[in-house]
N, C-alpha and C positions, 0 to 999 in steps of 0.2 A: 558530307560528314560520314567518317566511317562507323560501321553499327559498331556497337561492345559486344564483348562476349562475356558471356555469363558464370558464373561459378558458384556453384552451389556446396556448400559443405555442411555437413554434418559432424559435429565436435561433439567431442568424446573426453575422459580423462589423459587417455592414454595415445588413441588415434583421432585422424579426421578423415572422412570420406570424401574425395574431393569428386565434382561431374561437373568439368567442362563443355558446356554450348556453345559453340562456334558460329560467328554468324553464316545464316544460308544452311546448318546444318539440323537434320532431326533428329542424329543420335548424340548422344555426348563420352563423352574418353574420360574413364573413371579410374579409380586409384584409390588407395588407403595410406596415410603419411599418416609419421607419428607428430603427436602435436605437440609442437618442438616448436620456438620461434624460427629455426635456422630451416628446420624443413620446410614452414612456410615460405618462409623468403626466398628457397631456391626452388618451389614450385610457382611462385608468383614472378620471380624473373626470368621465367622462361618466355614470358611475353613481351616483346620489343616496344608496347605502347603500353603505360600503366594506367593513360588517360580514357582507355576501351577497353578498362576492364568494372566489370560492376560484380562486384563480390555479395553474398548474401549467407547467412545462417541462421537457425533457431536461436531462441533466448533458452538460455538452461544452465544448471546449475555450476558451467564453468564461468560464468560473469561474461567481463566484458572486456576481459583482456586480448582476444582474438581482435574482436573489433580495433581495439585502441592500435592495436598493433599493424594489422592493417592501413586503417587510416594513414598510419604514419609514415606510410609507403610511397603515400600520396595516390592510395588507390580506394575509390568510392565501395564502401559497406556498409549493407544495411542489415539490421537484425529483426527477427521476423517474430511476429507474437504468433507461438506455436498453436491457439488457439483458435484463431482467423487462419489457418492454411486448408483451402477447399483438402477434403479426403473423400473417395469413392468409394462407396458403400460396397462392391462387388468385390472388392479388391480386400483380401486374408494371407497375405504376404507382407511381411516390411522385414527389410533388410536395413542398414546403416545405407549403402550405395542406391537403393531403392528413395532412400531418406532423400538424399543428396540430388537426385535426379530431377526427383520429381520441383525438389527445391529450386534448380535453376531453369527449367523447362516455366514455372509456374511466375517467377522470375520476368522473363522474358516475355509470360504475356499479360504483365502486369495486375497479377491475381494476389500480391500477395499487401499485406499489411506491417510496415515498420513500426518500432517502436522506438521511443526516443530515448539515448544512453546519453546519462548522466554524466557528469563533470568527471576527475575525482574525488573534490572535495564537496557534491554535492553527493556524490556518494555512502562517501566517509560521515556524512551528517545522519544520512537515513540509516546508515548502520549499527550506527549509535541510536536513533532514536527506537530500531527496534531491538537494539539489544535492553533497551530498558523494556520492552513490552515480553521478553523473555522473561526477566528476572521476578518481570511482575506474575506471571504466570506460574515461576518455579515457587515464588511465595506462597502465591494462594494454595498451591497442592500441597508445600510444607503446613500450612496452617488447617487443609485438609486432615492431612496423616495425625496432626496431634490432635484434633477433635476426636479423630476413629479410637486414636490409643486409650483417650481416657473412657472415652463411651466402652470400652470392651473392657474396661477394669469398673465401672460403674460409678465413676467421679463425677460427681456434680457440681454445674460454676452455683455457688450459694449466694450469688447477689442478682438473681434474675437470670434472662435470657446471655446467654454467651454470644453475643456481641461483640468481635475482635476492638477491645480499648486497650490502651494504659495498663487501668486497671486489670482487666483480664490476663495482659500479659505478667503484671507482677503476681498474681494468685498463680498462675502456673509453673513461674521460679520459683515458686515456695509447696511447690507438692511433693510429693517423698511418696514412695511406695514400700513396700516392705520386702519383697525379693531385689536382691544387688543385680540380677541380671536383668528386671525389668527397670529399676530404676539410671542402670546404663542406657539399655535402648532409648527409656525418656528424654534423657540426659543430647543424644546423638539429635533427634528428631527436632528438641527446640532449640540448640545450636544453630541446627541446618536452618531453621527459620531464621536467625536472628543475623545469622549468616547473609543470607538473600532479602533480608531487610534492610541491611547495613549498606550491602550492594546496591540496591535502589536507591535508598536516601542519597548515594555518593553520586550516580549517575542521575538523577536527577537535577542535585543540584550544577551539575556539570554545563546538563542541556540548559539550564535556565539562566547561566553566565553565559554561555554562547549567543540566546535570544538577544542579550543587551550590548552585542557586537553587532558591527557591518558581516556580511549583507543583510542581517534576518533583522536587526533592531527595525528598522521603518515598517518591512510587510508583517511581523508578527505583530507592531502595533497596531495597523491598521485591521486585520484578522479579529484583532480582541476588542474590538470595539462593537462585535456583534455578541449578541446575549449565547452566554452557552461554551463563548470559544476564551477560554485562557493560553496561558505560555506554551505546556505542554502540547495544546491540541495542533493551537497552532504553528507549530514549530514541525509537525508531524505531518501535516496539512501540505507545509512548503516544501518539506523535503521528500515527500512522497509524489509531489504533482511537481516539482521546479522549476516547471516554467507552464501557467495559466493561459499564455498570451497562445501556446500549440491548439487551445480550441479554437474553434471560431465561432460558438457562441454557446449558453447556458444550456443547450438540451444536449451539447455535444460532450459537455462535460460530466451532468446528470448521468448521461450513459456510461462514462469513463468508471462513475462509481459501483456501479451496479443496481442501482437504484431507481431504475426505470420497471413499469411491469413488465413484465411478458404479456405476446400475444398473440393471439391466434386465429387471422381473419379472413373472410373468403366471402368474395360474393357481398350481399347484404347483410350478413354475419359480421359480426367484429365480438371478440372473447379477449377479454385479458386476465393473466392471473398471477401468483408470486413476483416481486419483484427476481429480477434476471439473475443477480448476484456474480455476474461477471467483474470484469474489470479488478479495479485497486480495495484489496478487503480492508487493507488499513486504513485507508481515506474511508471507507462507507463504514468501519466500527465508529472512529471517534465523532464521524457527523450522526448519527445516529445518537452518541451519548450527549452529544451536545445539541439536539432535537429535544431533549426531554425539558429542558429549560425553559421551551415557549408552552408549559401548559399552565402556565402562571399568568396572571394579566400583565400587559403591558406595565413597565413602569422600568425607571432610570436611578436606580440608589444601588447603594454599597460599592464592591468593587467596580461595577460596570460605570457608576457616576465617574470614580479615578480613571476608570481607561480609558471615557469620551472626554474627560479634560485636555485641550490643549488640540485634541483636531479643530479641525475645518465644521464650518456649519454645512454643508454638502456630507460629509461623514457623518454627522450624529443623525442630519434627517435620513439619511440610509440608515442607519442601523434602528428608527424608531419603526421605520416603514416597514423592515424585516420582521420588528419584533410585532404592531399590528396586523399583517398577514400571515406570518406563522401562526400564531396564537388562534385566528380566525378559522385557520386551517383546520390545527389540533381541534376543536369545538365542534367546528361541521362534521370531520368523518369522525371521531371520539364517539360524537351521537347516535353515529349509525351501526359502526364498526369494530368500536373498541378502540382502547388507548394504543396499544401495541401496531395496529395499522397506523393508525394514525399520526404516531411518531414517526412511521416509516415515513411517511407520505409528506412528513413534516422536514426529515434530513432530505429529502430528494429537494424538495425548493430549497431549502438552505442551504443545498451546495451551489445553487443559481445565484442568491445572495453573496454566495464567496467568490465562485467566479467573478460578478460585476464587481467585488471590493478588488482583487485583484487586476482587474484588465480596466479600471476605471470607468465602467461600466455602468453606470450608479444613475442611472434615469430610473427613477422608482415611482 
């Protein structure tokens, strides 16, 4: 079988750095092309075999358009999680071609880590799901700015603590200042709010009609039958991980989220400390919000009774068994450590709970 040769690029907006490894060879034939579909195409058919060629580059903020397009050459690319790419300490140089070299050299002797690209339309789901986690963001800072504003003219909410309600928003439409030029800036700030409020509720209601579509209707039912996980989380859950089945098992996933400690051991020593915070932060936010759930005792009412209606008795007994040892969880290190570890400590199993719902894994 003939060996492949390897190719390392480094992608840019504008250029790519390309470094050819040849088999039997230690240096590689380097180049800068601009990143152009066509410029790829006519550096990739300069090779008479597409089937020995193994292409590779970093994930970064041009997506995954290089890759798709590759692929579609009929030639093998992988994209590398910049994060996992061994770097040498001694080494205070980096070039784009430096980039690329080392890329396919590392390549070749199998040092590096791919990561999994998405569909398009698994794509297109997660982009949406965080363009709502933008707007929710651009909200809260709008409803920041109008607390700062009235605090600095000395307005007080007169029915208690200012608590974002209803209510509080209608007292705000009804405040008046007495210079025109501050009651314009008021004017602009709770707009912008009501602006990126209006935005949310639309995009919201968006993702939560797509939920009760193929493909996601069955696995976000199945997600929401564990305490803590509703439409949104889970929707965010499957579009952020897309396929559960790339683990091979619950500690492998645990770590996917960030939510294993660190540690630091040697010898008869063993030290652990913060969790790692690597991997997927929007998988390890929403399981963390949905940790706080199990500090309540067990029990099966309100919504969670409507969303075990209608599974399998293998499903409810998972998800009571989830809710018993969470809850056991939160209690033990609560006692020791405080709620805020202990909720941590609480998303890390429960994202083992989600794997096994997903990979049907559910021996509890």
């Amino acid at each position: 079988m003939q060996e492949p040769t390897h190719i390392g690029l480094d992608v840019h907006k504008e250029t790519i750095a390309v470094a050819v490894l040849r088999p039997g060879v230690g240096e590689c034939d380097e180049r800068v092309i601009a990143n152009t579909p066509e410029a790829l195409r006519k550096l990739l058919r300069r090779f008479d075999d597409p089937a020995a060629l193994r292409v590779c580059y970093e994930a970064g903020p041009t997506g995954y358009d290089t890759h798709r397009f590759v692929t579609s050459l009929g030639i093998d690319c992988e994209m590398i999680a910049p994060s996992l790419v061994p770097r040498r300490s001694g080494v205070r140089v980096k070039t784009d071609r430096l980039d690329a070299r080392n890329l396919a050299r590392l390549h070749r002797a199998g040092e590096l880590t791919s990561v999994r690209v998405p569909s398009p339309a698994e794509e297109a789901l997660r982009d949406l799901v965080r363009a709502r986690e933008c707007l929710k963001d651009d909200r809260r800072i709008a409803r920041q700015r109008l607390r700062s504003f009235i605090l600095r003219y000395g307005v007080r909410y007169p029915h208690g603590p200012d608590r974002w309600s209803h209510r509080f928003e209608v007292w705000l439409r009804a405040l008046r200042f007495g210079e025109p030029a501050c009651q314009e800036a008021f004017a602009h700030l709770l707009g912008a709010y009501f602006v990126r409020d209006t935005q949310l509720g639309a995009l919201t209601a968006q993702i939560e009609e797509l939920a009760d579509l193929e493909p996601l209707t069955g696995p976000v039912a199945h997600l929401r039958t564990l305490r803590g996980i509703d439409t949104l989380t889970a929707v965010t859950l499957l579009s952020e991980v897309c396929d559960f089945h790339r683990f091979g098992s619950a500690a492998s996933f645990m770590a996917f989220t960030g939510l294993v400690p660190s540690e630091h051991s040697s010898g008869a020593s063993r030290r652990q400390g913060a969790i790692v915070k690597t991997g997927n932060r929007h998988v390890r936010r929403v399981l963390v919000e949905s940790a706080w759930a199990y500090r309540h005792a067990p029990a099966v009412r309100g919504t969670l009774r409507a969303r075990l209606e209608g599974q399998s008795p293998e499903v409810v007994a998972y998800s009571w068994a989830a809710q018993c040892r969470l809850h056991q969880t939160y209690r033990r290190i609560a006692a020791r450590k405080g709620s805020r570890i202990a909720v941590v400590a609480v998303a890390r199993e429960l994202s083992g709970f989600v794997w096994g719902a997903m990979t049907d894994n559910m021996a509890a």
